[in-house]
PAVEXKOL-661637 format. One record per residue: x, y, z of N, C-alpha, C, O in turn; residue number from 0; residue in one letter. Coordinates in steps of 0.2 Angstrom, whole numbers. Layout:
<pts>
    n.x    n.y    n.z   ca.x   ca.y   ca.z    c.x    c.y    c.z    o.x    o.y    o.z   nr  rest
      X      Y      Z      X      Y      Z      X      Y      Z      X      Y      Z  NUM     a
...
</pts>
This chain:
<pts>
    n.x    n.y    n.z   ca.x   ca.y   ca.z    c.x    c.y    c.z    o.x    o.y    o.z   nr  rest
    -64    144    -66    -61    139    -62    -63    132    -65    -59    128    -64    0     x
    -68    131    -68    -70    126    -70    -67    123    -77    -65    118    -79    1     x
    -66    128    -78    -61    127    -85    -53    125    -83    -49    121    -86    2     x
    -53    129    -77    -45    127    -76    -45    118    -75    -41    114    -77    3     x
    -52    116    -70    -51    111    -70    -50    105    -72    -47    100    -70    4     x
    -54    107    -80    -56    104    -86    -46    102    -86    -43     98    -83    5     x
    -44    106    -89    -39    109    -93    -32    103    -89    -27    101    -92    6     x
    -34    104    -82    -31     99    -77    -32     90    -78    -29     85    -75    7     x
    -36     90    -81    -38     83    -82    -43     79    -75    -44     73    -73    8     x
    -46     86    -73    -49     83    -68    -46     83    -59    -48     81    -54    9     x
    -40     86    -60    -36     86    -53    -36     92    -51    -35     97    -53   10     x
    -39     90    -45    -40     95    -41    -34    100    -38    -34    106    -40   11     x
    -30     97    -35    -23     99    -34    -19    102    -42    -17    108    -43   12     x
    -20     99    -45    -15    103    -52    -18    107    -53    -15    113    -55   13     x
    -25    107    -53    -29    115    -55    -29    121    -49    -28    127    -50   14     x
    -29    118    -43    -28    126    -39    -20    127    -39    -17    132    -37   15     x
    -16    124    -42     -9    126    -45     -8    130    -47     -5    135    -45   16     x
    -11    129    -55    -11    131    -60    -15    140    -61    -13    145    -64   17     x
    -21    140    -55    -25    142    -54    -21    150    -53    -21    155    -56   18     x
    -14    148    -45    -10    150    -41     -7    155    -47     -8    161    -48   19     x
     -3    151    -52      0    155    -58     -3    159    -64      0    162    -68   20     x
     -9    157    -63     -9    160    -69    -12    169    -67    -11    174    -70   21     x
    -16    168    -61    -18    174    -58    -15    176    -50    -17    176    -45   22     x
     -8    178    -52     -5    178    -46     -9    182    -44    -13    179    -40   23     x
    -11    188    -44    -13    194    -41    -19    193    -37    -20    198    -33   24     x
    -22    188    -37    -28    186    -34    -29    186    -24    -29    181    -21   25     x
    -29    190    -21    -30    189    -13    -29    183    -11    -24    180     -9   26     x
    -36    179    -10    -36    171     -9    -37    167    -15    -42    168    -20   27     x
    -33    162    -15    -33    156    -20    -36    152    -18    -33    149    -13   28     x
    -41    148    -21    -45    144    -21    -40    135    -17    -34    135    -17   29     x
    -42    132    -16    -39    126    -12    -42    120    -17    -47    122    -21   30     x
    -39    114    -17    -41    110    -22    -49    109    -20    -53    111    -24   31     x
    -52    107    -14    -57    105    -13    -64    112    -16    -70    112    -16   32     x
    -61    117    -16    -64    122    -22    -70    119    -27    -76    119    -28   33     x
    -61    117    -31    -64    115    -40    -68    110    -37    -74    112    -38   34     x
    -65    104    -35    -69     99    -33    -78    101    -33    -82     98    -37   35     x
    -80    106    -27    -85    109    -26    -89    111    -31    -94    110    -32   36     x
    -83    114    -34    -88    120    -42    -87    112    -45    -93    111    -46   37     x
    -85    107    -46    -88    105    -52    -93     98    -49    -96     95    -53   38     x
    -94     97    -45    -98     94    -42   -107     99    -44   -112     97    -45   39     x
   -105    105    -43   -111    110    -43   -113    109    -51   -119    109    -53   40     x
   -108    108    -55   -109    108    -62   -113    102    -63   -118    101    -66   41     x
   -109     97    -60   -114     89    -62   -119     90    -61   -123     89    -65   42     x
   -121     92    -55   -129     94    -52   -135     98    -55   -141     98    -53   43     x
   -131    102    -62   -133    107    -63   -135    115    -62   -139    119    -64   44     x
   -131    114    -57   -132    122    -55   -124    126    -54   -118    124    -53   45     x
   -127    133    -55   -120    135    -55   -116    138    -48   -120    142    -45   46     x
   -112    138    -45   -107    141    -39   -112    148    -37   -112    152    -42   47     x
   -115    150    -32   -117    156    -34   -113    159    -26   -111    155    -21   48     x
   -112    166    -26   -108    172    -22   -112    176    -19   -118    178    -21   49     x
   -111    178    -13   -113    185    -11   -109    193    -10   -104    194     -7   50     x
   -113    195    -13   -112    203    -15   -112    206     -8   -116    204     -3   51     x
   -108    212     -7   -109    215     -1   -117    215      4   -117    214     10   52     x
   -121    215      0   -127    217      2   -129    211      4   -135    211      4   53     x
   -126    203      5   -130    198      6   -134    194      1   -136    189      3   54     x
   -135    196     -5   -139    196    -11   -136    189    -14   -131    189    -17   55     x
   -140    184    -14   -135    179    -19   -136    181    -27   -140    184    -30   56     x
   -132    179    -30   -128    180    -37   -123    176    -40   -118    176    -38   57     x
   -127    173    -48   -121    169    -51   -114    172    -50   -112    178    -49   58     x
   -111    166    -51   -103    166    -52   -101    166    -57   -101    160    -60   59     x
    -99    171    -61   -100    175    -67    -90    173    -67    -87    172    -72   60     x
    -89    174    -65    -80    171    -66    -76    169    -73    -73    172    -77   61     x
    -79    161    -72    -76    158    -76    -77    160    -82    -72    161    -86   62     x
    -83    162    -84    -85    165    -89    -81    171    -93    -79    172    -99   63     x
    -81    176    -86    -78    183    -89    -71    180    -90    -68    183    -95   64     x
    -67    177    -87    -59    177    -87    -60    173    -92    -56    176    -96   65     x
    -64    167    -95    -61    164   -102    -64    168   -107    -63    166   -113   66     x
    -66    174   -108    -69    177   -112    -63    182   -114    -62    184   -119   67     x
    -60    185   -109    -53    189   -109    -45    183   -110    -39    185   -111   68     x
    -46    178   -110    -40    174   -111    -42    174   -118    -39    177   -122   69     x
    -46    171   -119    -48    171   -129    -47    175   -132    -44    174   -137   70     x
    -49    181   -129    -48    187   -134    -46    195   -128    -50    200   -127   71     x
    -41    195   -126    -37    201   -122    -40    208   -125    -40    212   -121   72     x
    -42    209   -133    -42    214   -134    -50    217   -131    -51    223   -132   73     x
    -56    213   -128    -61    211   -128    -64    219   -125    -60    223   -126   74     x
    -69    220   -123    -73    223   -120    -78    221   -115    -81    216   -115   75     x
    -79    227   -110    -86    222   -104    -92    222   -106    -96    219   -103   76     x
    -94    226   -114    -99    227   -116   -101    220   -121   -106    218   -123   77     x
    -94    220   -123    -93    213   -130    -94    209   -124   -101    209   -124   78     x
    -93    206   -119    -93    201   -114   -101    200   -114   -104    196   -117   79     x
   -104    207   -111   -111    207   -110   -117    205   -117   -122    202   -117   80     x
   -114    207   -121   -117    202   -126   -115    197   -128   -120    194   -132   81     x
   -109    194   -127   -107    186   -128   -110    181   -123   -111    175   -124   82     x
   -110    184   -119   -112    179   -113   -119    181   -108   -123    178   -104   83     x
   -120    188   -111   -126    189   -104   -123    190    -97   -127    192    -93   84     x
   -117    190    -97   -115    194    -93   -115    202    -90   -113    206    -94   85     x
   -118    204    -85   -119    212    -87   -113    214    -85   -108    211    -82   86     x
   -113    221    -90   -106    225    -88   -105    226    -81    -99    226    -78   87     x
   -109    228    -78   -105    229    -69   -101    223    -67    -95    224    -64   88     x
   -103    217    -69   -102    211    -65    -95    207    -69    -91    203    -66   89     x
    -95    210    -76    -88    209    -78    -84    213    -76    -79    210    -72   90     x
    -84    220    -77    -78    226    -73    -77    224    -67    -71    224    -65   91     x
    -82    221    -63    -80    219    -56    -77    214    -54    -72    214    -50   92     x
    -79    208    -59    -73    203    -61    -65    203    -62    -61    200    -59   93     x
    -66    207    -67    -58    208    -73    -57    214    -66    -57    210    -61   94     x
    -57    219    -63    -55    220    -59    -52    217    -51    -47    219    -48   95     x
    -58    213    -47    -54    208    -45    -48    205    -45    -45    203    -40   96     x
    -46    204    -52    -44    196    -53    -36    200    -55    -31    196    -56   97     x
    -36    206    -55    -32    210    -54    -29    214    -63    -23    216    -63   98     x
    -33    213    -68    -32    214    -74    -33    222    -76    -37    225    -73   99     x
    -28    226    -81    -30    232    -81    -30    234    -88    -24    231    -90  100     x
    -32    236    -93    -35    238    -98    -27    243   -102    -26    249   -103  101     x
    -23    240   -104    -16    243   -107    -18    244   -114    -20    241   -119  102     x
    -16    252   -114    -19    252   -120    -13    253   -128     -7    254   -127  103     x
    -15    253   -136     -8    253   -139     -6    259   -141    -10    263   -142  104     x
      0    259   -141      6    265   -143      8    262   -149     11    257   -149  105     x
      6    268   -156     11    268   -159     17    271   -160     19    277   -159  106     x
     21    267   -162     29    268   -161     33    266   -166     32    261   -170  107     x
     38    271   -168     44    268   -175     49    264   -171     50    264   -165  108     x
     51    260   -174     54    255   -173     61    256   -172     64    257   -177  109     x
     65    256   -166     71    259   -166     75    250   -166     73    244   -164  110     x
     82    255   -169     87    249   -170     93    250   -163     92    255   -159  111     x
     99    247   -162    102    245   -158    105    253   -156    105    256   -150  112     x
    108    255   -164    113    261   -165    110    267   -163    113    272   -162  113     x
    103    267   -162     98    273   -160    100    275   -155    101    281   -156  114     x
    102    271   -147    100    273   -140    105    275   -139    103    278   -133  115     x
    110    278   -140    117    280   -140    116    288   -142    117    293   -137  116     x
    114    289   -148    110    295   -149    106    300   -146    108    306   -145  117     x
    100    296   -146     95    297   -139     97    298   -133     93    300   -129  118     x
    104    297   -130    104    296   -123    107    306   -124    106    310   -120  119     x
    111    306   -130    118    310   -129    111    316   -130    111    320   -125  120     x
    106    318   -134    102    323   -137     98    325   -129     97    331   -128  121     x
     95    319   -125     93    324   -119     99    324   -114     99    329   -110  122     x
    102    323   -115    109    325   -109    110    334   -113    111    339   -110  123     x
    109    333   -118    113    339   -121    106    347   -118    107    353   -117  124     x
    100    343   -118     95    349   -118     95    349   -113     94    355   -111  125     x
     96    344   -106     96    345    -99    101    351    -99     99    357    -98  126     x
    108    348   -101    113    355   -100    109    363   -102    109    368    -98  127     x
    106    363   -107    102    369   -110     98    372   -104     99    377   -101  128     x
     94    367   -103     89    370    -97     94    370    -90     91    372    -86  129     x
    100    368    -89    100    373    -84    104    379    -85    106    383    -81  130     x
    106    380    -92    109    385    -93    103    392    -95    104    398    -94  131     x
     99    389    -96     92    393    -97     84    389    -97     82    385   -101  132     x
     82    390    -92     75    386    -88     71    387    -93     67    382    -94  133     x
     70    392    -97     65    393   -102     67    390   -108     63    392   -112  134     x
     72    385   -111     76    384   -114     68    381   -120     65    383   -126  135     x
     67    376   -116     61    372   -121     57    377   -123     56    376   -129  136     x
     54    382   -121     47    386   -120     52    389   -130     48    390   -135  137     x
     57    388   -130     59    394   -134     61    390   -141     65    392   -145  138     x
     58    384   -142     61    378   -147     53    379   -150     48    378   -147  139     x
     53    381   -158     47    379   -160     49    371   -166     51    370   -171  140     x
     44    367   -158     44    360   -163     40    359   -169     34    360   -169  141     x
     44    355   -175     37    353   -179     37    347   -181     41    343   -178  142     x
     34    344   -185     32    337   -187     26    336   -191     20    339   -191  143     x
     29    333   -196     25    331   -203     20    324   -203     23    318   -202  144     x
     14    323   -204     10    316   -203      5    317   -208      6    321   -212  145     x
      2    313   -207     -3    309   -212    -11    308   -207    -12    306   -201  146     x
    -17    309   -214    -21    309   -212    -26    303   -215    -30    305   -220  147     x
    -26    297   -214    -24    291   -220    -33    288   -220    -37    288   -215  148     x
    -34    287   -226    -39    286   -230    -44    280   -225    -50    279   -226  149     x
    -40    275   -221    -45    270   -218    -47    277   -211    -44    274   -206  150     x
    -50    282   -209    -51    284   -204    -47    287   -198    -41    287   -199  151     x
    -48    288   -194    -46    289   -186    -44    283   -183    -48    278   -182  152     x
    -40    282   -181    -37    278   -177    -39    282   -168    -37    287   -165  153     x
    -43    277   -167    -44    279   -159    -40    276   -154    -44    272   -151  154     x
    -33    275   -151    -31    271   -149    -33    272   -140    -29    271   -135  155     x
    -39    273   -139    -39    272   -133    -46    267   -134    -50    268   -129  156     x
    -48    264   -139    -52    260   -140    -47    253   -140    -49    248   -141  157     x
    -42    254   -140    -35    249   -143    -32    247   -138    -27    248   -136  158     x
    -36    243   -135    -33    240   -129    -34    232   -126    -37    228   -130  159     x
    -30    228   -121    -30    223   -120    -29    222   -113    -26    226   -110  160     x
    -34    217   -111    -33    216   -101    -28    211   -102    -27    206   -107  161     x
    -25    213    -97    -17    209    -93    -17    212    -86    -18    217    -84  162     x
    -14    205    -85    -10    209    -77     -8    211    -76     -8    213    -70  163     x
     -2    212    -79      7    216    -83      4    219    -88      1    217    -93  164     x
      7    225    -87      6    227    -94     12    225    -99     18    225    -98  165     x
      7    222   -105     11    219   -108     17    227   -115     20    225   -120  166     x
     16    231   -114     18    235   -118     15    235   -125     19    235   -129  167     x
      9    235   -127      9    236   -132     10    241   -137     10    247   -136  168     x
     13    239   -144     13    245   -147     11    239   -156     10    233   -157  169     x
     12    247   -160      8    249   -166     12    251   -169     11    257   -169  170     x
     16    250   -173     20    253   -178     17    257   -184     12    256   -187  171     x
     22    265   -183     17    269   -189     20    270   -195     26    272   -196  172     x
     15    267   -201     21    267   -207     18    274   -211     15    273   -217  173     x
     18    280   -209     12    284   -214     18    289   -219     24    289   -219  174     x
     15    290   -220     18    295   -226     18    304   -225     13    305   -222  175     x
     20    308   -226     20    315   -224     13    319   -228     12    319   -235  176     x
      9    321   -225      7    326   -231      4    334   -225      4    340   -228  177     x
      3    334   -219      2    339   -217     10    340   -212     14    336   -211  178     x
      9    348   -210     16    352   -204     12    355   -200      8    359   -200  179     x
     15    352   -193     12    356   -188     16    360   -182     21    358   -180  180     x
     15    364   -180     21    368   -174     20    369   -168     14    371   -168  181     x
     25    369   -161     20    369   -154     26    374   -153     32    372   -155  182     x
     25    379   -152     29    386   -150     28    389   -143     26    395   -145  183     x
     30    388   -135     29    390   -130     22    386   -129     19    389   -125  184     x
     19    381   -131     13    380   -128      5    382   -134     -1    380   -133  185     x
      9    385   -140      4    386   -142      5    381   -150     10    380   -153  186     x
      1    381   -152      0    376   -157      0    381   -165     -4    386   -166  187     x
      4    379   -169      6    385   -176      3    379   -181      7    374   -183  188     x
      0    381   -183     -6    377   -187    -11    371   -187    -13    370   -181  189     x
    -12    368   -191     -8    364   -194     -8    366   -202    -12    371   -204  190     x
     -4    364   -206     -1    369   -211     -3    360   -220     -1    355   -220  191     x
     -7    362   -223     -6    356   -228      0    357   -233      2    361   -237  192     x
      1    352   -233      7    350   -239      4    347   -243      2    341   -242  193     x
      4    351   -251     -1    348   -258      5    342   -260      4    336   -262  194     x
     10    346   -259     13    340   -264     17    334   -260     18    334   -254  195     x
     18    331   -264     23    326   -257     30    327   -257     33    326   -263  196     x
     32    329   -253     38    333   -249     42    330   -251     43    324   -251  197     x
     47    335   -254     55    333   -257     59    341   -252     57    346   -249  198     x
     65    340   -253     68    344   -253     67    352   -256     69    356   -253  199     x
     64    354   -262     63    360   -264     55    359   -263     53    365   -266  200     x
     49    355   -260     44    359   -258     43    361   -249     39    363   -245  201     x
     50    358   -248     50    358   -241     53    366   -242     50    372   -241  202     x
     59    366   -245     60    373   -243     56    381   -245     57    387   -243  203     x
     51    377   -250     47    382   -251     41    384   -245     38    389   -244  204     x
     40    378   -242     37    380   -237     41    384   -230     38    387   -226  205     x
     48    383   -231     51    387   -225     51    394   -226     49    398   -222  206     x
     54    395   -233     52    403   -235     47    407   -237     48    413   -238  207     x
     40    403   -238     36    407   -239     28    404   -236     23    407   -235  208     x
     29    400   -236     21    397   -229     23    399   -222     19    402   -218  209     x
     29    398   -219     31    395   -212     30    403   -210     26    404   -206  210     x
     33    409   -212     33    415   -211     27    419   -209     26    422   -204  211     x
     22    416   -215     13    418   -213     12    416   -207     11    420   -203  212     x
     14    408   -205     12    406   -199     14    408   -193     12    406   -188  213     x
     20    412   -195     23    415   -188     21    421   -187     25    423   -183  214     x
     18    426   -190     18    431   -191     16    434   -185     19    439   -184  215     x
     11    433   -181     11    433   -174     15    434   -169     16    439   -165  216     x
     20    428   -169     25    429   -165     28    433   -163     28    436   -169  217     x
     31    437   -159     33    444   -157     40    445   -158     44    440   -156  218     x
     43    449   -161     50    450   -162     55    446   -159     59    442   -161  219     x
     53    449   -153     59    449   -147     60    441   -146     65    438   -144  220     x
     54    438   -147     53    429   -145     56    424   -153     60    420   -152  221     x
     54    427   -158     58    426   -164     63    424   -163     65    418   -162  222     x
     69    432   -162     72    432   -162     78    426   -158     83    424   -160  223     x
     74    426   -151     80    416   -149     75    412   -149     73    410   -143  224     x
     72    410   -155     69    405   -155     72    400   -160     74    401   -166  225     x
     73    394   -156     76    386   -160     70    384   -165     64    384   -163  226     x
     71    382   -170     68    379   -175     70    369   -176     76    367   -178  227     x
     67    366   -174     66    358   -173     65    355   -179     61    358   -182  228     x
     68    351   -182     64    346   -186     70    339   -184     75    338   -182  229     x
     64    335   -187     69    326   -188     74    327   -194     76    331   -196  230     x
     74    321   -195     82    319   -201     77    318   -208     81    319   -213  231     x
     72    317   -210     69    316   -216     73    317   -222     76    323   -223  232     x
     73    314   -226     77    318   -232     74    323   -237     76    323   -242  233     x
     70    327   -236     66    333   -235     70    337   -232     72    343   -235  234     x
     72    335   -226     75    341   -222     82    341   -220     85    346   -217  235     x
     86    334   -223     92    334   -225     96    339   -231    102    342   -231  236     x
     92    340   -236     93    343   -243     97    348   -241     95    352   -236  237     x
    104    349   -244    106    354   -245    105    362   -243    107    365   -238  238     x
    101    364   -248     97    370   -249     94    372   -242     95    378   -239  239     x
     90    368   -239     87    367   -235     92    369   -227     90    373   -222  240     x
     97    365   -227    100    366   -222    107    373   -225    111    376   -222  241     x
    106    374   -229    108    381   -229    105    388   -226    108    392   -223  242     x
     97    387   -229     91    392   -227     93    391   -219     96    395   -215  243     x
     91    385   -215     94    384   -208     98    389   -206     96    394   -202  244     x
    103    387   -208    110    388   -205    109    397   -206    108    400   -200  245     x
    108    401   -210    105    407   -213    100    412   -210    100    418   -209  246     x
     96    408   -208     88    410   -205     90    410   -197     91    416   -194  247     x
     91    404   -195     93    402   -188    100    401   -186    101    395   -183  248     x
    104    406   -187    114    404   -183    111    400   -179    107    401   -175  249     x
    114    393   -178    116    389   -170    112    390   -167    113    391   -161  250     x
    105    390   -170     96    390   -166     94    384   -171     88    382   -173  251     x
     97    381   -173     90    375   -176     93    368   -173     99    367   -171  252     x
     88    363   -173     89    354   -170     89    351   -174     83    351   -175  253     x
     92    347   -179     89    341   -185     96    338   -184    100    341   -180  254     x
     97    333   -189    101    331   -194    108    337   -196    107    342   -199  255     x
    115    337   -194    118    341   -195    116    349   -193    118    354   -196  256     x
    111    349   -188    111    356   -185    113    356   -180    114    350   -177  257     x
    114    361   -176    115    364   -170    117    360   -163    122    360   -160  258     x
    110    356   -163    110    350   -159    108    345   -163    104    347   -167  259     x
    111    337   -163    109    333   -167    102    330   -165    101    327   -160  260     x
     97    330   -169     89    327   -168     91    317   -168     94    313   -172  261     x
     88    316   -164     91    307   -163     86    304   -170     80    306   -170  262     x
     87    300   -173     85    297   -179     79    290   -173     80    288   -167  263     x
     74    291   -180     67    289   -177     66    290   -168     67    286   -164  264     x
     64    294   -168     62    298   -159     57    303   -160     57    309   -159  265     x
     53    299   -164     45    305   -164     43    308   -155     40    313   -152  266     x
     46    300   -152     42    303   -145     45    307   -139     43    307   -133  267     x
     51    310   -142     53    316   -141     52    322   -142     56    327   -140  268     x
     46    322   -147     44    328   -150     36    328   -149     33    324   -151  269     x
     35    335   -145     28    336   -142     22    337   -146     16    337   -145  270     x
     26    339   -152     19    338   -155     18    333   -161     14    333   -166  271     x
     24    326   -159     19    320   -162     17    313   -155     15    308   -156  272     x
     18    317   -149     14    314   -144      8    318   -141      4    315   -138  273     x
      8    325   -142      3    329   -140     -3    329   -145     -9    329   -143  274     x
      0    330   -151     -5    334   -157     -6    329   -161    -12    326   -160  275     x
     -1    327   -166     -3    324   -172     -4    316   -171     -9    313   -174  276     x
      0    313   -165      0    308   -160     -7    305   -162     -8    300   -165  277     x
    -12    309   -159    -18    308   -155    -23    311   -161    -29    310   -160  278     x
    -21    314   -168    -27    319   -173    -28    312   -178    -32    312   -183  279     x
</pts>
């Protein structure tokens, strides 16, 4: 509050304004005669002090924690506690207050205009499947190729920023292919390493003689009406490639010129790059 003050030039009126927009979500909104108080409390040198349910007085830890999250959104109540000596109860209690919640980031490929058109027509198409067959999904083994990249783990629930709206964050993933993973009725078929980096003839060498090992499990009867998934990569564009398809699986596979058209960059349509690889 004392900063809004500041920032106000002093005016008590333009700071409980200001005060009004910046934190609509706030219950009661401070009245000019407020600021005036806290900064009168400042000259005197002491600081506005609160009481806690239990009657207890206790600093007014406020202005502190909220300039500490305007500066830096991506912040933590622990980072807080050690910048300032504020203890983390008394931030979280704060930053919760004042109406802020912890959004955390997604990464996301980058779609363009021509995408949505696509995407719209591809679940329209699987809604018809499911009601033509309820079990329709359980019988689609998905798969999806990622990267397990030299700077570490990416922990995206450490990747967060306070707002009072969530602001959408996201992360764009620029990785390169080297493993294949598959989610088949719920259960997870590998994950599977790819030595070399994926062209069109080591893709299809894995369709013919890696992918089989991995399914070897699967029971006949389930094989046989099982949809085979992939995206558009040019990997899995290749000739060759969608012939073994076409061959393997009649009018059972999703991609690129298969059965159903797979929509171009829509990783988050596919469960196991929001369930598995998403999140490894």
């Amino acid at each position: 509050m004392h900063l809004i003050y500041g920032e106000c030039r002093c005016n008590a009126s333009a700071a409980a304004r200001l005060y009004r927009e910046r934190y609509p979500n706030v219950q009661r909104h401070p009245d000019y005669r407020v600021f005036q108080n806290v900064h009168a409390s400042y000259l005197e040198g002491r600081l506005p002090s609160v009481r806690t349910s239990g009657g207890r007085p206790q600093r007014d830890y406020d202005d502190i924690v909220l300039n500490e999250i305007q500066n830096d959104p991506s912040t933590s109540v622990r980072a807080i506690e050690i910048a300032t000596g504020v203890p983390k109860s008394n931030a979280h209690r704060i930053i919760k207050q004042y109406g802020f919640h912890p959004y955390h980031v997604q990464r996301v490929q980058s779609l363009l205009p021509r995408d949505y058109a696509p995407r719209i027509d591809f679940c329209r198409t699987m809604l018809a499947k499911i009601r033509e067959d309820p079990e329709f999904l359980n019988k689609i083994l998905w798969t999806d190729e990622s990267t397990f990249k030299r700077d570490g783990y990416l922990n995206l629930h450490n990747l967060h920023e306070w707002h009072v709206e969530n602001p959408h964050l996201m992360r764009e993933d620029r990785s390169k292919v080297n493993m294949w993973t598959g989610i088949l009725n719920g259960r997870i078929i590998g994950p599977f390493e790819l030595t070399q980096n994926l062209d069109g003839a080591t893709y299809l060498h894995f369709l013919q003689n890696d992918l089989p090992n991995l399914l070897e499990d699967v029971p006949l009867s389930i094989y046989r009406e099982m949809w085979f998934q992939q995206d558009g990569c040019p990997a899995h564009y290749a000739r060759a490639v969608r012939d073994y398809l076409n061959e393997e699986y009649p009018d059972r596979w999703i991609g690129r010129s298969g059965s159903i058209f797979w929509p171009p960059r829509s990783p988050d349509l596919n469960p196991v790059d929001f369930f598995f690889t998403g999140d490894a």
